[in-house]
PDB file of N, CA, C and O in Angstrom:
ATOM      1  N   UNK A   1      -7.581 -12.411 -15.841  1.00  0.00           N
ATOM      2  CA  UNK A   1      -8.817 -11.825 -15.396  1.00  0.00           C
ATOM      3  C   UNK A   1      -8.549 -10.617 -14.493  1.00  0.00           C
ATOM      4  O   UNK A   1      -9.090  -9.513 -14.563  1.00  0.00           O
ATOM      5  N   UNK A   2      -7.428 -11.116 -13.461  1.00  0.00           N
ATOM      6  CA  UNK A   2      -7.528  -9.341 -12.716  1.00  0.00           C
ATOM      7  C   UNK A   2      -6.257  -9.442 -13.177  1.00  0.00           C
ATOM      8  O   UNK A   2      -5.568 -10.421 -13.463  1.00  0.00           O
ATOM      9  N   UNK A   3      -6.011  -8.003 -13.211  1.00  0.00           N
ATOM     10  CA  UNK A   3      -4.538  -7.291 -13.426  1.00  0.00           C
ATOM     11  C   UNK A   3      -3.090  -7.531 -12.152  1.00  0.00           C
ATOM     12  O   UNK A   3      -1.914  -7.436 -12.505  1.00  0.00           O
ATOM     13  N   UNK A   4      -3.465  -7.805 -10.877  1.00  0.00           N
ATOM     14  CA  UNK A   4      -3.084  -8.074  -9.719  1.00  0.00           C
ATOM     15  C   UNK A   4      -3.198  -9.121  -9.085  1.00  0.00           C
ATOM     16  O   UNK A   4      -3.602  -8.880  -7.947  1.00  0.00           O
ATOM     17  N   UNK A   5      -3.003 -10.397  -9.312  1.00  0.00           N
ATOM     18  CA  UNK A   5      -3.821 -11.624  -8.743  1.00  0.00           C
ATOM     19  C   UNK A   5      -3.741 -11.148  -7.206  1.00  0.00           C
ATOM     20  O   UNK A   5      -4.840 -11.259  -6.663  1.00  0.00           O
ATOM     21  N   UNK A   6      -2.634 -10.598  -6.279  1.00  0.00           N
ATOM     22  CA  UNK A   6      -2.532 -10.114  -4.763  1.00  0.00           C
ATOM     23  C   UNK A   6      -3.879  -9.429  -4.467  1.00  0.00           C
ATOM     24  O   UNK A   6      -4.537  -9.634  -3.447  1.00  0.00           O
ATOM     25  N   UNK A   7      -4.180  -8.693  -5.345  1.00  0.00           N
ATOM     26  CA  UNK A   7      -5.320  -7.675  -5.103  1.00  0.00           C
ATOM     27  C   UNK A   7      -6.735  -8.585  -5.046  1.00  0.00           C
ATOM     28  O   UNK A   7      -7.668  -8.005  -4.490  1.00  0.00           O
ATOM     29  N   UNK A   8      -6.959  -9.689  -5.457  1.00  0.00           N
ATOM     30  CA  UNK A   8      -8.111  -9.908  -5.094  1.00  0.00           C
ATOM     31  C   UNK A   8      -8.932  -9.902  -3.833  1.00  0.00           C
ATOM     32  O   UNK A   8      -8.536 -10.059  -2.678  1.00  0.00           O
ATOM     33  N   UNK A   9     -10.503  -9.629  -4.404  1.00  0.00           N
ATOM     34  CA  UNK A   9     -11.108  -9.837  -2.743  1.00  0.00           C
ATOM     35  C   UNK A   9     -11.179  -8.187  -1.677  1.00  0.00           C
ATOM     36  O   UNK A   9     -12.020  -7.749  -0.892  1.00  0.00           O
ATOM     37  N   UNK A  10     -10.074  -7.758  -2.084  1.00  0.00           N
ATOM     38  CA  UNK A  10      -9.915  -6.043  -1.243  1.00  0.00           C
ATOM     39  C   UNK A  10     -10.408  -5.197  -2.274  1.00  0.00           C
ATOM     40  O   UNK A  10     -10.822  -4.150  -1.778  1.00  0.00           O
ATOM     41  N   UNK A  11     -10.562  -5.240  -3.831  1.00  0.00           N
ATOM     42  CA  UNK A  11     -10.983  -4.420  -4.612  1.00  0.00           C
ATOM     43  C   UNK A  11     -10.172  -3.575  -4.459  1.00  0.00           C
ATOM     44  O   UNK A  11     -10.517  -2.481  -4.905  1.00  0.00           O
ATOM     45  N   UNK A  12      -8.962  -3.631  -3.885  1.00  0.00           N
ATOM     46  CA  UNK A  12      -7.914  -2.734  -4.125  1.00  0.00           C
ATOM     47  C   UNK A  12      -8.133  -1.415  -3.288  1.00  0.00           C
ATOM     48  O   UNK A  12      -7.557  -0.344  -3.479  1.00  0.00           O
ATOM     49  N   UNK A  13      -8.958  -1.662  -2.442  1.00  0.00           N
ATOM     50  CA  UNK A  13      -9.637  -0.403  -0.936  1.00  0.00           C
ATOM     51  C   UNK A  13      -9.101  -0.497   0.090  1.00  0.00           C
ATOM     52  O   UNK A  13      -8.677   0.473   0.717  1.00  0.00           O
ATOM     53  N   UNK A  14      -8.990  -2.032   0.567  1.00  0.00           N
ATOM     54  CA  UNK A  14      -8.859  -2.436   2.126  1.00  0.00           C
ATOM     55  C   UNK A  14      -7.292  -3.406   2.398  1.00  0.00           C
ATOM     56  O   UNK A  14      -7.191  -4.435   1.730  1.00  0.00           O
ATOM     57  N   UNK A  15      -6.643  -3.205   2.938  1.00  0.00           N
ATOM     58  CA  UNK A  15      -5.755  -3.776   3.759  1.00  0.00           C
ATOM     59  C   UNK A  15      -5.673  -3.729   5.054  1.00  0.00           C
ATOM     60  O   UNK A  15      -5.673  -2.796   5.857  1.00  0.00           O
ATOM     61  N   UNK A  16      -5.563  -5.466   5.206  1.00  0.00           N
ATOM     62  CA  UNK A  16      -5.527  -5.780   7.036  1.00  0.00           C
ATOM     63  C   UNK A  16      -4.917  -5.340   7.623  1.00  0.00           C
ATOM     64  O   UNK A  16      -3.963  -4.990   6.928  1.00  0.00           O
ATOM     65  N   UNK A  17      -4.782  -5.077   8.540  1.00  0.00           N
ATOM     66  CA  UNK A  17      -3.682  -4.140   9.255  1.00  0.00           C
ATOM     67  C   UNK A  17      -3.707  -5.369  10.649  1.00  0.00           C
ATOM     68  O   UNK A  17      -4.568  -5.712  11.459  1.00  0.00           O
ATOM     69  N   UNK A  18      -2.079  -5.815  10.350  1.00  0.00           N
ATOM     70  CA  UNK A  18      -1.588  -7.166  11.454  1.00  0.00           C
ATOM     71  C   UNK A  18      -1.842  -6.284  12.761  1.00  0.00           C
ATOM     72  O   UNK A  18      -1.812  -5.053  12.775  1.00  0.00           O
ATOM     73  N   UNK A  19      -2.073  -7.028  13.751  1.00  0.00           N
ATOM     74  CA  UNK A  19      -2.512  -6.844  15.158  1.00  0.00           C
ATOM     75  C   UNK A  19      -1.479  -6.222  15.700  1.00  0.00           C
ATOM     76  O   UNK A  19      -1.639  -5.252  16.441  1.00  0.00           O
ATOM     77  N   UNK A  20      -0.078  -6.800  15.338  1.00  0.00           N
ATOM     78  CA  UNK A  20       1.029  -6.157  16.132  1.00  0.00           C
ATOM     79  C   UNK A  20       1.388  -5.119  15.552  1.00  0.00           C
ATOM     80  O   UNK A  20       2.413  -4.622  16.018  1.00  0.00           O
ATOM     81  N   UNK A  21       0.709  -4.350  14.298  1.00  0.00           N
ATOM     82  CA  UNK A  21       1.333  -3.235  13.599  1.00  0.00           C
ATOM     83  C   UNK A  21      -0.179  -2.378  14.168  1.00  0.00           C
ATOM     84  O   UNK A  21      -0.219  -1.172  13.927  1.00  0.00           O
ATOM     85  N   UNK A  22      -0.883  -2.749  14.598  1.00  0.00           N
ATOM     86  CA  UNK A  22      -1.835  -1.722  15.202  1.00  0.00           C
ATOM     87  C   UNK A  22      -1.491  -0.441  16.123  1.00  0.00           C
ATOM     88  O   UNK A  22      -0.601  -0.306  16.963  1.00  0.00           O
ATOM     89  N   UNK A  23      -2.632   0.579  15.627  1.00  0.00           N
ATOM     90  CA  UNK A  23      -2.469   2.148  16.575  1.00  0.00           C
ATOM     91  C   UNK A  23      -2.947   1.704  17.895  1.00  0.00           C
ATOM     92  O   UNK A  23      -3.748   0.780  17.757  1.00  0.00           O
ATOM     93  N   UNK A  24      -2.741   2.035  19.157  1.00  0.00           N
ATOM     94  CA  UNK A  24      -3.229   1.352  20.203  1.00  0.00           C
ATOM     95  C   UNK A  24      -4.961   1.617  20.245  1.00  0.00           C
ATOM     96  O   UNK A  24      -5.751   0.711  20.510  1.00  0.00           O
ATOM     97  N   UNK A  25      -5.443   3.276  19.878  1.00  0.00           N
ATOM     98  CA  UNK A  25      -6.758   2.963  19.632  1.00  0.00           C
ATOM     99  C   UNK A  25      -7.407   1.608  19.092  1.00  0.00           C
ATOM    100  O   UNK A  25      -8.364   0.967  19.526  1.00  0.00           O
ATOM    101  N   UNK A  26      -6.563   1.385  17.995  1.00  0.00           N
ATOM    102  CA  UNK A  26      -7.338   0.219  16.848  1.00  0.00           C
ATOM    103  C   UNK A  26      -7.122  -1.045  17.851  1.00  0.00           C
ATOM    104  O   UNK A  26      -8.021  -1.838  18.132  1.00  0.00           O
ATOM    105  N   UNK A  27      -6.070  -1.095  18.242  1.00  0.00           N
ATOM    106  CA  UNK A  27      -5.482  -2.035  19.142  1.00  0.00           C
ATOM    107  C   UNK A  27      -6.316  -2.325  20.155  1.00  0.00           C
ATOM    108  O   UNK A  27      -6.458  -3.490  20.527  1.00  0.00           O
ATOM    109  N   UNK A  28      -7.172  -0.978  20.901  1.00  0.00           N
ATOM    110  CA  UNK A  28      -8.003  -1.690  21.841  1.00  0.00           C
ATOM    111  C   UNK A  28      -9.699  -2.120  21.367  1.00  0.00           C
ATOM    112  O   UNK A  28     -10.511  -2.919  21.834  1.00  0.00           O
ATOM    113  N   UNK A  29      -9.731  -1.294  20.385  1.00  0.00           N
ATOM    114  CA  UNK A  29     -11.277  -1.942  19.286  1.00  0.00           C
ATOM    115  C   UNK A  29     -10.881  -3.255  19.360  1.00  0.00           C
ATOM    116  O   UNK A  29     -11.430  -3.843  20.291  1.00  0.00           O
ATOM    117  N   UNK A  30     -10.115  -3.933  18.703  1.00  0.00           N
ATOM    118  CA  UNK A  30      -9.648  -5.167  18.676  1.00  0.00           C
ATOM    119  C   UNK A  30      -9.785  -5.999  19.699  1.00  0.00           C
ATOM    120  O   UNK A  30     -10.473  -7.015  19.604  1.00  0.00           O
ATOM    121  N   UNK A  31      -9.051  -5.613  20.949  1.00  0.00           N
ATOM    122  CA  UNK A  31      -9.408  -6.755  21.793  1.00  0.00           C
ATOM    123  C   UNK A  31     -10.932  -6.397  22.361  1.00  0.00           C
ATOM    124  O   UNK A  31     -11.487  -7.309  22.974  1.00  0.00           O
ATOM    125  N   UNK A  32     -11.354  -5.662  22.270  1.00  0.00           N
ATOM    126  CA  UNK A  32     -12.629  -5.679  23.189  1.00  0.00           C
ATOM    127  C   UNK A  32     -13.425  -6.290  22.272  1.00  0.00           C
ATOM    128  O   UNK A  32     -14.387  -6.823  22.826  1.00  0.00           O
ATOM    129  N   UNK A  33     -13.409  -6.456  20.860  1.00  0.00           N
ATOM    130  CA  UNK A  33     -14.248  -7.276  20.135  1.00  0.00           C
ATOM    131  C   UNK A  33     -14.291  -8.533  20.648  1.00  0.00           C
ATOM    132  O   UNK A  33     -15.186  -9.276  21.053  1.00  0.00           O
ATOM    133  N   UNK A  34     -12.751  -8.614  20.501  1.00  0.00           N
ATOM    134  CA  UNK A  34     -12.385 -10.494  20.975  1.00  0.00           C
ATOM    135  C   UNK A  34     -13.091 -11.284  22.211  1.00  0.00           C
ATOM    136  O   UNK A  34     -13.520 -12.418  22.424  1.00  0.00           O
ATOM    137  N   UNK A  35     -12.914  -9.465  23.236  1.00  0.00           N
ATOM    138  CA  UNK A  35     -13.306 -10.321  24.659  1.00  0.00           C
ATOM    139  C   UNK A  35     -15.318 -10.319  24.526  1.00  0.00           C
ATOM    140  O   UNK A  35     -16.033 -11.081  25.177  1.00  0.00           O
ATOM    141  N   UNK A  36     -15.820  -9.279  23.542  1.00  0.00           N
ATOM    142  CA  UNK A  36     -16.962  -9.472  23.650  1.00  0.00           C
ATOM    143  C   UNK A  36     -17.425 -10.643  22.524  1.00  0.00           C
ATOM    144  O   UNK A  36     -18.479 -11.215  22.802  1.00  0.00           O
ATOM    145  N   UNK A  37     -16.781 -11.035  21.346  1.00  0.00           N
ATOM    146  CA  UNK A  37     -17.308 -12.042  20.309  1.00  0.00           C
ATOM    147  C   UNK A  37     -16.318 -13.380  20.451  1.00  0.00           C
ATOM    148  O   UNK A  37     -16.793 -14.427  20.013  1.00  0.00           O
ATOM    149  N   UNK A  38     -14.987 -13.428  21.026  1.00  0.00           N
ATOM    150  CA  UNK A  38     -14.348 -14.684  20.865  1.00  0.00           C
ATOM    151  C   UNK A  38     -13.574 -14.503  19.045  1.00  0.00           C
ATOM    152  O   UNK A  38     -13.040 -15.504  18.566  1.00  0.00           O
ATOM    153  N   UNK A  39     -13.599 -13.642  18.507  1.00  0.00           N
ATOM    154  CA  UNK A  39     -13.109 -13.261  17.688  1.00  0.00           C
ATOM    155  C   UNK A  39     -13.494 -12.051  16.584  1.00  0.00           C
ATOM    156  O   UNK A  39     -14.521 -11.387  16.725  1.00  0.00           O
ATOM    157  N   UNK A  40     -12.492 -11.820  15.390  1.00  0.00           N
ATOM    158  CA  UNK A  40     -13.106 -10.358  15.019  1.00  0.00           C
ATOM    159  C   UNK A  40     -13.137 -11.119  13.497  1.00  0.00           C
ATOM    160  O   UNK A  40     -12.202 -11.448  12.767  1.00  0.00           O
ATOM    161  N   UNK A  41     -14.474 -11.246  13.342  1.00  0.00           N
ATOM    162  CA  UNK A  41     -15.023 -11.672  12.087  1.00  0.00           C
ATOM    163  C   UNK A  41     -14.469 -10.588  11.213  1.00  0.00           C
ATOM    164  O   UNK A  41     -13.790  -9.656  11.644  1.00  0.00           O
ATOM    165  N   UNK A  42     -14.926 -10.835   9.486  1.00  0.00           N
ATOM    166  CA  UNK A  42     -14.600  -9.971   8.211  1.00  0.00           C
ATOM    167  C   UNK A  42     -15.415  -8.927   8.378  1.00  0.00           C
ATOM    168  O   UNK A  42     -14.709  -7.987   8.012  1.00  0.00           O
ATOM    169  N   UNK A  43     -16.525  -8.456   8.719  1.00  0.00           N
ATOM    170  CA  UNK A  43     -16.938  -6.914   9.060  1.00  0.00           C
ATOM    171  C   UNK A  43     -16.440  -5.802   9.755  1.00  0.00           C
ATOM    172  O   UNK A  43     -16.483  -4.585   9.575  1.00  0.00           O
ATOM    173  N   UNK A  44     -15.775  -6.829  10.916  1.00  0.00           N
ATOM    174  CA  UNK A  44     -15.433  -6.113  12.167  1.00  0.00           C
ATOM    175  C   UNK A  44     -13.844  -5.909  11.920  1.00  0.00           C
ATOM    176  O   UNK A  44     -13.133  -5.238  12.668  1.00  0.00           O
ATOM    177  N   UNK A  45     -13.363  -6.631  10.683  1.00  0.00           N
ATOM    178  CA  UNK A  45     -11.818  -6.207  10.710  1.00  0.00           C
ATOM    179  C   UNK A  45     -11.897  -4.523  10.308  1.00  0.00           C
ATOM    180  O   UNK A  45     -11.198  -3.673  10.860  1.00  0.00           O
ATOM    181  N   UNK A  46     -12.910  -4.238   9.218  1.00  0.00           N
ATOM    182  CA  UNK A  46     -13.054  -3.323   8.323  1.00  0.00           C
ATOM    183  C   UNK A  46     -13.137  -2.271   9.772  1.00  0.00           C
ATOM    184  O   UNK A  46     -12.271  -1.511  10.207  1.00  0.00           O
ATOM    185  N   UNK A  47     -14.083  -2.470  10.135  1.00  0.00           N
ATOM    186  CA  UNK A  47     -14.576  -1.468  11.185  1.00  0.00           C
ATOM    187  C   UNK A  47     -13.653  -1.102  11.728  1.00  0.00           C
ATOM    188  O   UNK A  47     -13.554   0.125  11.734  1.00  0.00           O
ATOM    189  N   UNK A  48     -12.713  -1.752  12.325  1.00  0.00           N
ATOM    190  CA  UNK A  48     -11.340  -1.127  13.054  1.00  0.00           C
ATOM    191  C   UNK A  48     -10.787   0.127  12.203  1.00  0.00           C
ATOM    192  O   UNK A  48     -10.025   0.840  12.856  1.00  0.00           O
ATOM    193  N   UNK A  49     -10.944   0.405  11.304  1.00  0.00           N
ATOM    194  CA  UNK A  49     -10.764   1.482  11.086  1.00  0.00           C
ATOM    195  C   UNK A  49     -11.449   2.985  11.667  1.00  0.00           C
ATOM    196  O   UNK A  49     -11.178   4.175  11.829  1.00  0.00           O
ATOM    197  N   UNK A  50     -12.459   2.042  11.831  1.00  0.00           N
ATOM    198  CA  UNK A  50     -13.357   3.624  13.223  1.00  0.00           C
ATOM    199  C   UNK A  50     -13.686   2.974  14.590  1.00  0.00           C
ATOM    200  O   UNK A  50     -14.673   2.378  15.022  1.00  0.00           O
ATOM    201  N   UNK A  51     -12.551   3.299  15.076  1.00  0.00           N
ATOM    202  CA  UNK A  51     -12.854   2.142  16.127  1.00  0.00           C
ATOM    203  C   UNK A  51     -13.946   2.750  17.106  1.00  0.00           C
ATOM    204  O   UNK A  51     -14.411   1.935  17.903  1.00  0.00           O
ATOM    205  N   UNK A  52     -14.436   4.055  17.178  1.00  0.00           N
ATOM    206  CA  UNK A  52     -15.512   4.231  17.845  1.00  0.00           C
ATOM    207  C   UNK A  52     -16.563   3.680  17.285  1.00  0.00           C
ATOM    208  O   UNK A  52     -17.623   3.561  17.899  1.00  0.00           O
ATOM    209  N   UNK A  53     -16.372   3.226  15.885  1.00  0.00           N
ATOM    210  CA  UNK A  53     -17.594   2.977  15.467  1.00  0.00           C
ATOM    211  C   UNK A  53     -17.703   1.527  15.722  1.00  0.00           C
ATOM    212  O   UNK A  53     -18.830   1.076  15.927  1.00  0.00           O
ATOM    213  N   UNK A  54     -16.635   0.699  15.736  1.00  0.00           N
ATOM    214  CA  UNK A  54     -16.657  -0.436  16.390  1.00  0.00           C
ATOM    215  C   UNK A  54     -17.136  -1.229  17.530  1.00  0.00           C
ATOM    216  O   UNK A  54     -17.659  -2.310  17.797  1.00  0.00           O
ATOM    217  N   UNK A  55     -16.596   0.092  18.188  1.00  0.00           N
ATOM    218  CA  UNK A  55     -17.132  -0.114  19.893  1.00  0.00           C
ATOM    219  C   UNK A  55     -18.165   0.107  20.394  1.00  0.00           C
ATOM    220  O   UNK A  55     -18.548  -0.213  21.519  1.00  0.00           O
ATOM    221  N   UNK A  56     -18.844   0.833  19.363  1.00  0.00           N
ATOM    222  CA  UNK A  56     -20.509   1.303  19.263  1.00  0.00           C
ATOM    223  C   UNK A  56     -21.233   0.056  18.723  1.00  0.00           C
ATOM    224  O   UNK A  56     -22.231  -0.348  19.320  1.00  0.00           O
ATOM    225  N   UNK A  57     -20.751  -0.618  17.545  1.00  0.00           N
ATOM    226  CA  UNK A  57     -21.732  -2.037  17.289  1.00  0.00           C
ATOM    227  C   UNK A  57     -21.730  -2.950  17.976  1.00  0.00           C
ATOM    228  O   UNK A  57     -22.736  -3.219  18.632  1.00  0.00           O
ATOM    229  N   UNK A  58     -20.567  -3.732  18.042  1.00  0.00           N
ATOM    230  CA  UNK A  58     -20.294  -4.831  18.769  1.00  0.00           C
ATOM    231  C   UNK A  58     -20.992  -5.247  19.657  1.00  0.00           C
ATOM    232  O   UNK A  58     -21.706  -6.231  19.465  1.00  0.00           O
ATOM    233  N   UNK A  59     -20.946  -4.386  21.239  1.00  0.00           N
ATOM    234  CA  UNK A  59     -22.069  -5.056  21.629  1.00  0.00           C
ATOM    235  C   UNK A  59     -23.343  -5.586  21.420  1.00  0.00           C
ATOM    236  O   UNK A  59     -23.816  -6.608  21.917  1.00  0.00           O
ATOM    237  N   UNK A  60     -24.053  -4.500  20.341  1.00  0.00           N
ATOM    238  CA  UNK A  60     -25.115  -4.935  20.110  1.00  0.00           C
ATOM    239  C   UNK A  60     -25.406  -6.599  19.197  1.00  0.00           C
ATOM    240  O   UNK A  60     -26.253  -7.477  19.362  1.00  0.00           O
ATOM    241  N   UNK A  61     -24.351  -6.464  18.309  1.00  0.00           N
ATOM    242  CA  UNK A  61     -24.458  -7.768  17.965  1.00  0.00           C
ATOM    243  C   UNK A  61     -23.861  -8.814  18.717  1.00  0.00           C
ATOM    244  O   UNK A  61     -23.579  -9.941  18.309  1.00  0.00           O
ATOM    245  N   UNK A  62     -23.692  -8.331  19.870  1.00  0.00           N
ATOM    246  CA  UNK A  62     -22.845  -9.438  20.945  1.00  0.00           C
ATOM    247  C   UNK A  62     -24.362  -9.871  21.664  1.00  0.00           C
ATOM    248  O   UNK A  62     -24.787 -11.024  21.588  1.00  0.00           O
ATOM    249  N   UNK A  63     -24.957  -8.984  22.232  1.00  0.00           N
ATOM    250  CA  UNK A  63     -26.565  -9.238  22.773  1.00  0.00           C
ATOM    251  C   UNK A  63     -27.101  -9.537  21.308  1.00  0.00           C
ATOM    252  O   UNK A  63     -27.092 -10.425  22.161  1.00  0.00           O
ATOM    253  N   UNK A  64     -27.440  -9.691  20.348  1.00  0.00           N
ATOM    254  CA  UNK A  64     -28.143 -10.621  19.859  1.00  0.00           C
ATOM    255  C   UNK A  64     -27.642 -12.132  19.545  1.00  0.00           C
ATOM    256  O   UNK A  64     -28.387 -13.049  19.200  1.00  0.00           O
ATOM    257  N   UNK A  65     -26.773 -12.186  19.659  1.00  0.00           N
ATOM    258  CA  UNK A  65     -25.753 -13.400  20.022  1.00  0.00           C
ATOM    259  C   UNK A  65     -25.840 -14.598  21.215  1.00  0.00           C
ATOM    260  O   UNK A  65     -25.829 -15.829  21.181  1.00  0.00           O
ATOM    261  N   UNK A  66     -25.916 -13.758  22.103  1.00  0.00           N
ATOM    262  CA  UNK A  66     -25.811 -14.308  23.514  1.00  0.00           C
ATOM    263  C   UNK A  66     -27.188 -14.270  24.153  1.00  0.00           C
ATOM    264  O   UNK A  66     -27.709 -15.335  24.483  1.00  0.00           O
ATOM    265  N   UNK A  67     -27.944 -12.876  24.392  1.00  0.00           N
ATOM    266  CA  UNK A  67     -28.894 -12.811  25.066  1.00  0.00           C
ATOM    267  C   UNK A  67     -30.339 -12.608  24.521  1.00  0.00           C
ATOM    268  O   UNK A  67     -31.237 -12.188  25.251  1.00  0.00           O
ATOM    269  N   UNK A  68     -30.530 -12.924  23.202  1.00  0.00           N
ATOM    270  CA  UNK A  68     -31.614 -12.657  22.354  1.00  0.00           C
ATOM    271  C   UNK A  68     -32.002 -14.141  22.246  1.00  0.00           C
ATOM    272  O   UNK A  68     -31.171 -15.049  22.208  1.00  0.00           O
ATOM    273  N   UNK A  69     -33.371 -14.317  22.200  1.00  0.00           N
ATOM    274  CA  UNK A  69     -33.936 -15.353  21.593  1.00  0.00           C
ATOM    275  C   UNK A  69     -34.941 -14.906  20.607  1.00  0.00           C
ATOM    276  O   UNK A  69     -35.199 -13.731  20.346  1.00  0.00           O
ATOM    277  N   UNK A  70     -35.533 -16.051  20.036  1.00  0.00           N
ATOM    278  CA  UNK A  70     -37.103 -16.048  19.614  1.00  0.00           C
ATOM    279  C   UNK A  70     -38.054 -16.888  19.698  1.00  0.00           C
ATOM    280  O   UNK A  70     -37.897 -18.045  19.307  1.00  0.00           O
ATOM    281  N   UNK A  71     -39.341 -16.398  20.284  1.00  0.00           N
ATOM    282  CA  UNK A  71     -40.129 -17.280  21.276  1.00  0.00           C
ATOM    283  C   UNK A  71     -40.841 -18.057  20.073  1.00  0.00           C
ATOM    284  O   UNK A  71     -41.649 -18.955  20.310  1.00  0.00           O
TER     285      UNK A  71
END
């Protein structure tokens, strides 16, 4: 069925990039996810690739997380 059984799942686009092989930019997207979510879910791995753009969501889905309800 696929040509690559390794390749499944990435569509052949995305590779993880291990924590200890991180750029220190990406490196600090990373932990500040951790310290704001307790971990870096499958969206937020992707995102490390812009890590401003990372550091721009996160919180927000950290406050709907933590400090959001519905009455």
């Amino acid at each position: 069925m696929f040509e690559d059984p390794e390749d499944f799942g990435t569509f052949g686009r995305y590779v993880e990039t291990p924590v200890d092989a991180m750029p220190p930019e990406m490196r600090s997207a990373y932990e500040y996810t951790r310290r704001l979510r307790g971990l870096v879910p499958g969206p937020h791995k992707i995102w490390l690739a812009n890590p401003g753009l990372l550091t721009a969501i996160v919180p927000t889905g950290a406050y709907f997380q933590t400090d959001s309800s519905l009455s």
